[in-house]
Backbone as JSON, one array per atom type, in Angstrom:
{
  "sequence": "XXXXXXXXXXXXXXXXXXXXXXXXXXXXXXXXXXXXXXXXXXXXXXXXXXXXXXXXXXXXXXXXXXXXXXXXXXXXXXXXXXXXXXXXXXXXXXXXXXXXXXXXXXXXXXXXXXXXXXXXXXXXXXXXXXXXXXXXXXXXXXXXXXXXXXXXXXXXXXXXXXXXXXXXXXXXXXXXXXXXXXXXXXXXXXXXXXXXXXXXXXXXXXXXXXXXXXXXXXXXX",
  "N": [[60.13, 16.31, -14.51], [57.78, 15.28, -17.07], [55.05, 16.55, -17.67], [51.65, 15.18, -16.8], [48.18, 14.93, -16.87], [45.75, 12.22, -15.34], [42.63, 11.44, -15.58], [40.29, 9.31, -13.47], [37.24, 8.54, -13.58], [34.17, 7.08, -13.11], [31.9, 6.94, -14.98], [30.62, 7.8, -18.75], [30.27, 11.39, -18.69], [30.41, 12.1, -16.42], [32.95, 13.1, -16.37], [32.43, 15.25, -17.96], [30.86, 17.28, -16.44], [32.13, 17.56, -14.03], [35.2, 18.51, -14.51], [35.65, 18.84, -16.8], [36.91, 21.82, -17.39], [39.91, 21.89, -16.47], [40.59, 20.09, -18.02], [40.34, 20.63, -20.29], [42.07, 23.55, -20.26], [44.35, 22.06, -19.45], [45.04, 21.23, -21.85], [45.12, 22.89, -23.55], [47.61, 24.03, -23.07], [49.12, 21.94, -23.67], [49.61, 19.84, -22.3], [49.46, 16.4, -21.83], [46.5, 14.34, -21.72], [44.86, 11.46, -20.1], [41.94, 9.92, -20.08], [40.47, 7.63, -18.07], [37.6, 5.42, -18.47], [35.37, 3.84, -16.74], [32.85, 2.57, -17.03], [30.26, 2.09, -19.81], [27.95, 3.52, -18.9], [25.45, 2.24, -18.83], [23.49, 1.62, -17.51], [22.11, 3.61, -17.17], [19.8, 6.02, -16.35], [18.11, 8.19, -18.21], [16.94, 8.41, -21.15], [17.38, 10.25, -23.83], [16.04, 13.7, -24.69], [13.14, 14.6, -26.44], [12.57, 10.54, -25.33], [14.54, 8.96, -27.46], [16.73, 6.73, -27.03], [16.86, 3.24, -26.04], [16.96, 0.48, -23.59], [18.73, -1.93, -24.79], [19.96, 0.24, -26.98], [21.28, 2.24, -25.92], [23.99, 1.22, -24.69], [25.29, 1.84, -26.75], [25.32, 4.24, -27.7], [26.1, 5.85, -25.93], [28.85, 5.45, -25.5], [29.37, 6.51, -27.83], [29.06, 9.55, -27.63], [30.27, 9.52, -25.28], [33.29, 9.44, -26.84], [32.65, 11.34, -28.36], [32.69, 14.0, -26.63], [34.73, 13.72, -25.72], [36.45, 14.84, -27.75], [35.71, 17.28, -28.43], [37.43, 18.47, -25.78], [39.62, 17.93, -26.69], [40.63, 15.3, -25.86], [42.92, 12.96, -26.5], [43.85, 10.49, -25.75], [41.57, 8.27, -24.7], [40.41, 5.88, -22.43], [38.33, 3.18, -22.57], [37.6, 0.69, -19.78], [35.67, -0.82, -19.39], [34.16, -1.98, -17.09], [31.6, -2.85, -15.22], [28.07, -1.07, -15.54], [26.88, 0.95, -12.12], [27.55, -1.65, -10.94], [29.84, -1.64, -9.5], [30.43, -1.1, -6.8], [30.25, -3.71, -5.84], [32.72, -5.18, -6.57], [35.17, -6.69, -6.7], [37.64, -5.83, -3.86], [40.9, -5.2, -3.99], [40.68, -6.24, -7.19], [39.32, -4.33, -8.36], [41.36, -2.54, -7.28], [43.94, -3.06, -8.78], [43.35, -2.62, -11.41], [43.07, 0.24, -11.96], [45.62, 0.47, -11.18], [47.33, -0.15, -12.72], [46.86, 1.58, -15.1], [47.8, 3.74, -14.01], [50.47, 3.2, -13.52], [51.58, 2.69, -15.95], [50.77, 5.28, -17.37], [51.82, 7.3, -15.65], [51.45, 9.5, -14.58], [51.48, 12.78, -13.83], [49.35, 14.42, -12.32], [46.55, 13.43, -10.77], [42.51, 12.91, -11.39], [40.39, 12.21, -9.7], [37.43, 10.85, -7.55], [36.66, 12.09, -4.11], [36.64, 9.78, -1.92], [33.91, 8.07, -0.09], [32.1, 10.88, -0.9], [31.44, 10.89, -2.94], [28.12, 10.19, -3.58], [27.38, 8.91, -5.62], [26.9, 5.5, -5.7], [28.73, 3.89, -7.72], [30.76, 6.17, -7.88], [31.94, 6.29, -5.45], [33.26, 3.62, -5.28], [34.92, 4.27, -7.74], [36.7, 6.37, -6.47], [37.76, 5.21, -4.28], [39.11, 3.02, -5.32], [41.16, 4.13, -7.08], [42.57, 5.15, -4.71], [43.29, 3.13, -3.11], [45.01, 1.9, -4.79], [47.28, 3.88, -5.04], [48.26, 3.94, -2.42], [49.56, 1.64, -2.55], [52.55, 2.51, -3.76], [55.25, 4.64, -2.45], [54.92, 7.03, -0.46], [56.14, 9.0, -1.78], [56.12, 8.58, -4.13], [54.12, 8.86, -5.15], [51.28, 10.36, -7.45], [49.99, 13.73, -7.45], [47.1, 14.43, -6.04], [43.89, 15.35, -6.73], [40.78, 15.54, -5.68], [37.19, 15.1, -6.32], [33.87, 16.01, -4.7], [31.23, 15.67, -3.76], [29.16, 15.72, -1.95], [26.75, 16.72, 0.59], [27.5, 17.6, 2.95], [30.24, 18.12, 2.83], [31.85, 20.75, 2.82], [31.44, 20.47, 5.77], [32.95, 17.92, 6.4], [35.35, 17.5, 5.0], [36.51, 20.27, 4.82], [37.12, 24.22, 3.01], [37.33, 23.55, -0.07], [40.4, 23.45, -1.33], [41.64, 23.53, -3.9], [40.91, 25.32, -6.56], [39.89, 26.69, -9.5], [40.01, 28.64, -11.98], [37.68, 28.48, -14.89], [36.89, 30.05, -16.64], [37.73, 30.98, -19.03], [37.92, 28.18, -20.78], [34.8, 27.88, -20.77], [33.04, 27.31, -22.83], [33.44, 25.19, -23.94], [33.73, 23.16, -21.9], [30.69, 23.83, -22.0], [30.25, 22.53, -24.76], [31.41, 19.73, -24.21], [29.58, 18.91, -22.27], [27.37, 19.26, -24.11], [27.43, 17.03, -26.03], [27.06, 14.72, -24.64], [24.29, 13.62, -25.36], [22.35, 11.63, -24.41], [21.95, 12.32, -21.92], [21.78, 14.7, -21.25], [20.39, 16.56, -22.53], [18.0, 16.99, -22.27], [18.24, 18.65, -19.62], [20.36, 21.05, -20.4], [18.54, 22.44, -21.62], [17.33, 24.11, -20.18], [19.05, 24.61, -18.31], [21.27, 25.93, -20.09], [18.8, 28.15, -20.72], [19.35, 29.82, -18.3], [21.93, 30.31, -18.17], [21.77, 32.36, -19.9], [19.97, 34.28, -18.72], [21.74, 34.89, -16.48], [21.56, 33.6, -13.92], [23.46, 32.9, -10.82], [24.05, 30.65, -9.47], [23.74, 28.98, -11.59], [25.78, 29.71, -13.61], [28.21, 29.63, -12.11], [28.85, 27.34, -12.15], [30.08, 27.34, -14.44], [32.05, 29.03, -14.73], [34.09, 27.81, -12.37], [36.21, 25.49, -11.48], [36.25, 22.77, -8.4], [38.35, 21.09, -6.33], [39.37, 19.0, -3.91], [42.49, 18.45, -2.61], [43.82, 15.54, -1.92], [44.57, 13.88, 1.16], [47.28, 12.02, 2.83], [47.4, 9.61, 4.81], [49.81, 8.09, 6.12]],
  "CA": [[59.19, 15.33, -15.06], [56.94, 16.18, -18.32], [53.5, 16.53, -17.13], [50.41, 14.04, -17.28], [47.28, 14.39, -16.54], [45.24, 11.34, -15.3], [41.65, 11.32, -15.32], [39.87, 8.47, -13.46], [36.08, 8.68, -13.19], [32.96, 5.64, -13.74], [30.58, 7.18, -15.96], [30.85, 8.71, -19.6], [29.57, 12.6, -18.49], [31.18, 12.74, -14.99], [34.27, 14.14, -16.58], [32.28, 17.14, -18.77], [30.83, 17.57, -15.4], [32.93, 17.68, -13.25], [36.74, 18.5, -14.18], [36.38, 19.33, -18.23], [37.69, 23.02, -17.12], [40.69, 21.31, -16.11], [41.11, 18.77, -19.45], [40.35, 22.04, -21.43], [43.01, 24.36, -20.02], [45.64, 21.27, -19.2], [45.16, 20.4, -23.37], [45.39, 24.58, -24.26], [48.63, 24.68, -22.27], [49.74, 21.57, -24.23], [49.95, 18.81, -21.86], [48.58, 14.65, -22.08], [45.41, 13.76, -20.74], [44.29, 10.44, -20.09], [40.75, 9.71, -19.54], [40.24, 6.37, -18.01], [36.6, 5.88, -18.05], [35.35, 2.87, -15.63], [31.89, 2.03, -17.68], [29.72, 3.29, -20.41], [26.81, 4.25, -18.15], [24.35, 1.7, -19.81], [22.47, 1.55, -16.57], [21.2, 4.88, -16.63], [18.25, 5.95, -16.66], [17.85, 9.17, -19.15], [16.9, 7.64, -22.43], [16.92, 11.53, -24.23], [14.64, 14.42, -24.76], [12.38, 13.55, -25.92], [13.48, 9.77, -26.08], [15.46, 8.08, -28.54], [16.88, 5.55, -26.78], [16.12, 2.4, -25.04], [18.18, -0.38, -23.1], [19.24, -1.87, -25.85], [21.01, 1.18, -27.83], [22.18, 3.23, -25.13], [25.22, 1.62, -24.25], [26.45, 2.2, -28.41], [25.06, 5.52, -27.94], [27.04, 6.4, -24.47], [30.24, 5.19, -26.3], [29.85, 7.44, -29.04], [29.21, 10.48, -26.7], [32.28, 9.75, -24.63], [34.0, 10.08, -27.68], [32.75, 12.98, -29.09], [32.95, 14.8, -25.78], [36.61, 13.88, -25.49], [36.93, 15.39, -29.29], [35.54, 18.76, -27.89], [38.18, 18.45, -24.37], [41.15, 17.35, -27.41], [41.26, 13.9, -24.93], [43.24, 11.85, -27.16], [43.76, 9.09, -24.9], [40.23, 7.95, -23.99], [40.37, 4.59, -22.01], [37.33, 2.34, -21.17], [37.71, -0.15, -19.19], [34.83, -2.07, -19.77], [33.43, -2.75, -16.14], [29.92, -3.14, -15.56], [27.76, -0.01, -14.48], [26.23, 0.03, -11.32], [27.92, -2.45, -10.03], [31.55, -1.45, -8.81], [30.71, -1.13, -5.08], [30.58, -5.07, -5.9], [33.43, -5.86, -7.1], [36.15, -7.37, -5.76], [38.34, -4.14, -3.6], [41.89, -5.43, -4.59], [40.81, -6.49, -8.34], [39.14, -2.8, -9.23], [42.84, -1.38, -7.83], [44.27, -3.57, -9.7], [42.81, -2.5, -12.87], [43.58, 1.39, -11.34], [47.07, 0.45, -10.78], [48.19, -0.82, -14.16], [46.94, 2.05, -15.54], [48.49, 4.55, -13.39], [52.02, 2.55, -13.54], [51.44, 2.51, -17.57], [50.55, 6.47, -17.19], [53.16, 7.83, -14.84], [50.61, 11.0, -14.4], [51.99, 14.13, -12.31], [48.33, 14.71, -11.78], [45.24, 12.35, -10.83], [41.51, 13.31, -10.77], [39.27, 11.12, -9.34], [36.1, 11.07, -7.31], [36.75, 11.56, -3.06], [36.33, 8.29, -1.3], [32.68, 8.39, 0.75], [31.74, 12.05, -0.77], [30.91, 10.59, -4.52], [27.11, 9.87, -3.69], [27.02, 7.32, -5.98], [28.09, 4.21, -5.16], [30.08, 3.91, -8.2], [31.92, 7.19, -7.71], [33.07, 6.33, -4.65], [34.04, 2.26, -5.33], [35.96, 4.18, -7.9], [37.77, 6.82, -5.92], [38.62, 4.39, -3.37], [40.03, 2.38, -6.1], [42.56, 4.67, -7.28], [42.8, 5.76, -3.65], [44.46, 2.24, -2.82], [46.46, 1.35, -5.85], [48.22, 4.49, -4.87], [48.57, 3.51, -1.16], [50.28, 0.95, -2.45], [52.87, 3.04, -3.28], [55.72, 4.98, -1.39], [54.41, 8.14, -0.58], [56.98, 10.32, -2.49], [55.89, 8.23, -5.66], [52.38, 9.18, -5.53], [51.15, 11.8, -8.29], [48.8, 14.72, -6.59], [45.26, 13.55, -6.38], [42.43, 15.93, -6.83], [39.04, 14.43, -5.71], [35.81, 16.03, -6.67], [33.18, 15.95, -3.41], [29.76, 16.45, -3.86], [28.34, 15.26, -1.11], [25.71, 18.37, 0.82], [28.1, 18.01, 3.71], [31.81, 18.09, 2.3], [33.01, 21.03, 3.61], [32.3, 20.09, 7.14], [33.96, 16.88, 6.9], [36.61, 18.0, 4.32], [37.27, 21.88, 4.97], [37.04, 23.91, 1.81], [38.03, 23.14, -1.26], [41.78, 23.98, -1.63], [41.48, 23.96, -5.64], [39.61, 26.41, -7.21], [40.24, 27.07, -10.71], [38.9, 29.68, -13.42], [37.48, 28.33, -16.11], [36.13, 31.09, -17.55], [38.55, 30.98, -20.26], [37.07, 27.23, -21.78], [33.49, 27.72, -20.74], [32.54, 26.83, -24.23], [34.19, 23.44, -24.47], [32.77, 21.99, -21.36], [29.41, 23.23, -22.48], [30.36, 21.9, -25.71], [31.48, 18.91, -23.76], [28.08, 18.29, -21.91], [26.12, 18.73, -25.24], [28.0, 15.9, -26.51], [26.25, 13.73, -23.98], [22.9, 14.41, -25.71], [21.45, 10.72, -24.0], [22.25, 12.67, -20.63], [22.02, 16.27, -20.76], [19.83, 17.57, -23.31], [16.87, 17.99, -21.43], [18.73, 19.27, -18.37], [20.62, 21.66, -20.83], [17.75, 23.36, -22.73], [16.95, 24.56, -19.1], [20.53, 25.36, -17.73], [21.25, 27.28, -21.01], [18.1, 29.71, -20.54], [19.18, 30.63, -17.06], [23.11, 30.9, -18.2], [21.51, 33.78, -20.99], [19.75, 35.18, -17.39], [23.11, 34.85, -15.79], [21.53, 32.97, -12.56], [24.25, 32.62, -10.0], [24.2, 29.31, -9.23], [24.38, 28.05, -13.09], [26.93, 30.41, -14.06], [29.02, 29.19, -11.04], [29.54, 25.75, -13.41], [31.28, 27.62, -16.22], [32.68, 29.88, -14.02], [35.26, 27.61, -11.58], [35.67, 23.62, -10.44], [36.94, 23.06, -7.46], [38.94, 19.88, -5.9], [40.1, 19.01, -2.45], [43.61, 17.56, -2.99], [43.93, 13.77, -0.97], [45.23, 14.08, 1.93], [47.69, 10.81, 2.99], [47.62, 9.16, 6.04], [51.03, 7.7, 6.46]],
  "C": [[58.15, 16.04, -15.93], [55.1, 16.16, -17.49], [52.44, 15.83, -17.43], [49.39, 14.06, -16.4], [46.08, 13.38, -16.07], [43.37, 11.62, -14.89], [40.79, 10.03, -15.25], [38.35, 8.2, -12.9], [34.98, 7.58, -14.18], [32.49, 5.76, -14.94], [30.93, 8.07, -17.39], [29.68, 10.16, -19.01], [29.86, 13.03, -17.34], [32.78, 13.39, -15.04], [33.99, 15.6, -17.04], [31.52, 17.81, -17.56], [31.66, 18.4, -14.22], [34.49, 18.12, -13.33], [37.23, 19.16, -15.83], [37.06, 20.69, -18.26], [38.96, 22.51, -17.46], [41.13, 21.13, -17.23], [41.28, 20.15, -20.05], [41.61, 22.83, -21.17], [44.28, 22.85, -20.19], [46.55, 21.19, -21.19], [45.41, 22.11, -24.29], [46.98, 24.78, -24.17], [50.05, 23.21, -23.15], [50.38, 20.15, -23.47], [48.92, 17.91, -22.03], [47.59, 14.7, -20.95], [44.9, 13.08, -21.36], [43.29, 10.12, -19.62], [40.6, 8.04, -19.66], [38.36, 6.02, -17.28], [35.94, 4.49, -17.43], [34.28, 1.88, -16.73], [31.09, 2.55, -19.13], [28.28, 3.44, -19.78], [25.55, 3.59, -18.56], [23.39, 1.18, -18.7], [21.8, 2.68, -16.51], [19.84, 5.34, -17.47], [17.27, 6.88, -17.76], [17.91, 8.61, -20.67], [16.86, 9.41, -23.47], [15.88, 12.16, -23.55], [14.34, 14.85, -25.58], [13.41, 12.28, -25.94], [13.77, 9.34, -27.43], [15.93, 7.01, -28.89], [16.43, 4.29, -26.02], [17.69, 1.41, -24.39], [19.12, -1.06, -23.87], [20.6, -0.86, -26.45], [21.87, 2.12, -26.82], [23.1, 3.02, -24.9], [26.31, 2.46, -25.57], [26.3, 3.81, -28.27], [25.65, 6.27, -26.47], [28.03, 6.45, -24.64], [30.5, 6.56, -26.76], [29.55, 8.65, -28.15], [30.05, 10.62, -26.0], [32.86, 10.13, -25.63], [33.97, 11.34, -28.27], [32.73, 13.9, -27.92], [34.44, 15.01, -25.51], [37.23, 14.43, -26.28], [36.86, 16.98, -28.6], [36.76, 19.03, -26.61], [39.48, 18.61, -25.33], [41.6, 16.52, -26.5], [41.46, 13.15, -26.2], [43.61, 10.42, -26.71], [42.86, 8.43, -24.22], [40.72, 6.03, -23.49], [39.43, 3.97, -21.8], [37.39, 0.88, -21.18], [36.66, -1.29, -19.66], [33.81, -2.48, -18.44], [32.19, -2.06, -16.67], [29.16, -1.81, -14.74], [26.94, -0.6, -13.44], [26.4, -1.21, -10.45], [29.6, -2.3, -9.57], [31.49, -1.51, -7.61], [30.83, -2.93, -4.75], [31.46, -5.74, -6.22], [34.57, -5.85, -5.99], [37.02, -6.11, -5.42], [40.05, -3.95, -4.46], [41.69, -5.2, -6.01], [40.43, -4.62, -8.9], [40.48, -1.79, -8.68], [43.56, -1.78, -8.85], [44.4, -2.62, -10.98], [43.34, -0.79, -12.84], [45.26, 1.36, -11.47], [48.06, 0.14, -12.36], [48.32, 0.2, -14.9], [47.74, 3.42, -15.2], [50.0, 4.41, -13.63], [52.32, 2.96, -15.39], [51.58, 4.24, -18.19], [51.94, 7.7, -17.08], [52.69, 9.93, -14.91], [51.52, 11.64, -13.47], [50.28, 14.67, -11.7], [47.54, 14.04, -12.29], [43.96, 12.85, -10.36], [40.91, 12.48, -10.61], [38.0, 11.81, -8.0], [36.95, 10.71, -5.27], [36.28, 10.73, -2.56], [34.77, 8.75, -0.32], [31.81, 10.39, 0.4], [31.87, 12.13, -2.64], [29.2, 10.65, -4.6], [26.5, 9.1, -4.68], [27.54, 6.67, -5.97], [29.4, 3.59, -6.15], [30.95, 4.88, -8.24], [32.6, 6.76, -6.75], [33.68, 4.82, -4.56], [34.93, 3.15, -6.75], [37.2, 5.14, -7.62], [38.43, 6.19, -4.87], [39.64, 3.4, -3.85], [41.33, 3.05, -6.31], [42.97, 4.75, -5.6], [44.08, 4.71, -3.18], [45.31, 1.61, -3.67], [47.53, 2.41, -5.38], [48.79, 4.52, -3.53], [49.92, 2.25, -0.98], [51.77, 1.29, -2.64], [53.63, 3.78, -2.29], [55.1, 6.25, -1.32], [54.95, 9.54, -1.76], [56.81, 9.52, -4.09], [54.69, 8.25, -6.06], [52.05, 10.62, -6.28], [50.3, 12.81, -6.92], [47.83, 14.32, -6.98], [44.25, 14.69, -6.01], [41.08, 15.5, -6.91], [37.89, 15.91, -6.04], [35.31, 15.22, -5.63], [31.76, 16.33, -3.84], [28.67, 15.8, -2.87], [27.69, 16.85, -0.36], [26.6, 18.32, 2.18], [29.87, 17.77, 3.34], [32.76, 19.43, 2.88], [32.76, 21.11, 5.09], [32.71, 18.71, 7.24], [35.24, 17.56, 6.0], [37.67, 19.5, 4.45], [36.6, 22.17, 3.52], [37.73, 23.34, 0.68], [39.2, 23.91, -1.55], [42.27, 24.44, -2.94], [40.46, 24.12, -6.18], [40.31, 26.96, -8.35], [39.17, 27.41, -11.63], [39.03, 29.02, -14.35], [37.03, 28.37, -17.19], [36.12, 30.58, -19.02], [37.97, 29.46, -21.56], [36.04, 27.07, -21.27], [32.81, 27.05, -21.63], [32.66, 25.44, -24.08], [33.91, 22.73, -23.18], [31.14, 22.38, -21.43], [29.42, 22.57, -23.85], [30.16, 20.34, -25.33], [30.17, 17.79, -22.88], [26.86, 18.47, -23.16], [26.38, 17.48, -25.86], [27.3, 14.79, -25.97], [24.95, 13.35, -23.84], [22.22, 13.33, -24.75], [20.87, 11.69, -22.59], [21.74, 13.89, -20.24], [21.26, 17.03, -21.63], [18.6, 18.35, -23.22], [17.21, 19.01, -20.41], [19.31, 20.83, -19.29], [19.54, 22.9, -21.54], [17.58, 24.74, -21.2], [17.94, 25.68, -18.95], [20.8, 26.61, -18.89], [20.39, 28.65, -21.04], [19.03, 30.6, -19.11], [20.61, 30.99, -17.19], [22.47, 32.26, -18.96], [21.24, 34.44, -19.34], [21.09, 35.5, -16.33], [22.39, 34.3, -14.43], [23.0, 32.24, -12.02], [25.14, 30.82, -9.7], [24.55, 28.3, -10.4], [25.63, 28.18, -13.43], [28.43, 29.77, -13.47], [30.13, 28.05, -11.91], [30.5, 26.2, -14.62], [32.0, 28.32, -15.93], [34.53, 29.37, -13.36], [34.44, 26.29, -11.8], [36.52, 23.76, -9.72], [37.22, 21.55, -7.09], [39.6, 20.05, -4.2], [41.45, 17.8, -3.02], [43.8, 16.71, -2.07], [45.15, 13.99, -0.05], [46.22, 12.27, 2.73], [48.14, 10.75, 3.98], [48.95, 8.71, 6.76], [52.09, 8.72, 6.22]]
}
């Protein structure tokens, strides 16, 4: 089977976050990745730095940042959905697999990243890793891609263990900081910061350009 990436995460900036290593190497090496992105984040609360934006413009200006972050990743298949931010832990459980499931079926990924169920800390990360979680439940087991959740909860590895995937991503460091400048509404104050202390090499920054790590979904049946 040819290889396919699936990336299914809420927010435009929780992919250059969290997994662009990943997109970067998968898209070096010459395989599809699909970013299916849930909302454009037009609840949040970072208007720039200084601002720029207001309630109003931010969602046009969250758009266009997904996109040009996915330009820097080479995601040619950007998806968004359209739901509403902020509100997914409300929505109906069936209808948001649903919407999960069509695209997955439509897909036919060998590999799915999404957000672990209860170990998202925000409530839309984890209404939408539980989403994928049960479209693929639905599902025989031997027709389910591999699922790589991202965890960021402050206790993950004592409920989870560690993290089983750990990948260098030395090699495109650039292109997910490329990828988080792209998200100027989001990250440009946070960045002016992070960037001094990558020049200092602090440990803890470095770490981010360094490796991401995933716990692969473990299935009950």
């Amino acid at each position: 089977m040819n290889e396919h990436v699936l990336v299914m995460l809420p927010h435009p900036d929780d992919e250059s976050f969290g997994v662009a290593g990943l997109i970067a190497q998968s898209r070096k090496r010459g395989i599809p990745v699909t970013y299916a992105c849930g909302t454009l984040g037009e609840m949040g609360r970072n208007m720039g730095s200084p601002t720029y934006a207001n309630r109003e413009t931010l969602p046009e200006l969250r758009k266009q940042e997904l996109i040009n972050a996915c330009k820097e990743m080479d995601v040619t298949d950007l998806r968004m959905l359209g739901l509403r931010d902020k509100t997914l832990e409300f929505e109906d459980d069936e209808y948001l697999a649903d919407v999960m499931e069509s695209i997955i079926d439509e897909v036919k990924p060998t590999l799915i990243v999404t957000f672990y169920p209860g170990h998202g800390v925000h409530p839309d990360h984890d209404a939408t890793g539980e989403a994928v979680i049960r479209a693929l439940y639905r599902k025989k087991k031997e027709d389910r891609p591999v699922t790589y959740c991202m965890a960021i909860t402050k206790n993950r590895e004592e409920v989870l263990g560690n993290a089983d995937i750990v990948i260098d991503i030395t090699d495109v460091a650039d292109i997910k900081l490329n990828a988080l400048r792209a998200h100027r509404t989001q990250t440009e104050g946070m960045l002016r910061e992070l960037e001094q202390k990558l020049k200092n090499k602090e440990p803890v920054v470095q770490k981010w350009f360094d490796e991401e790590i995933f716990w692969t979904y473990q299935w009950n049946d």
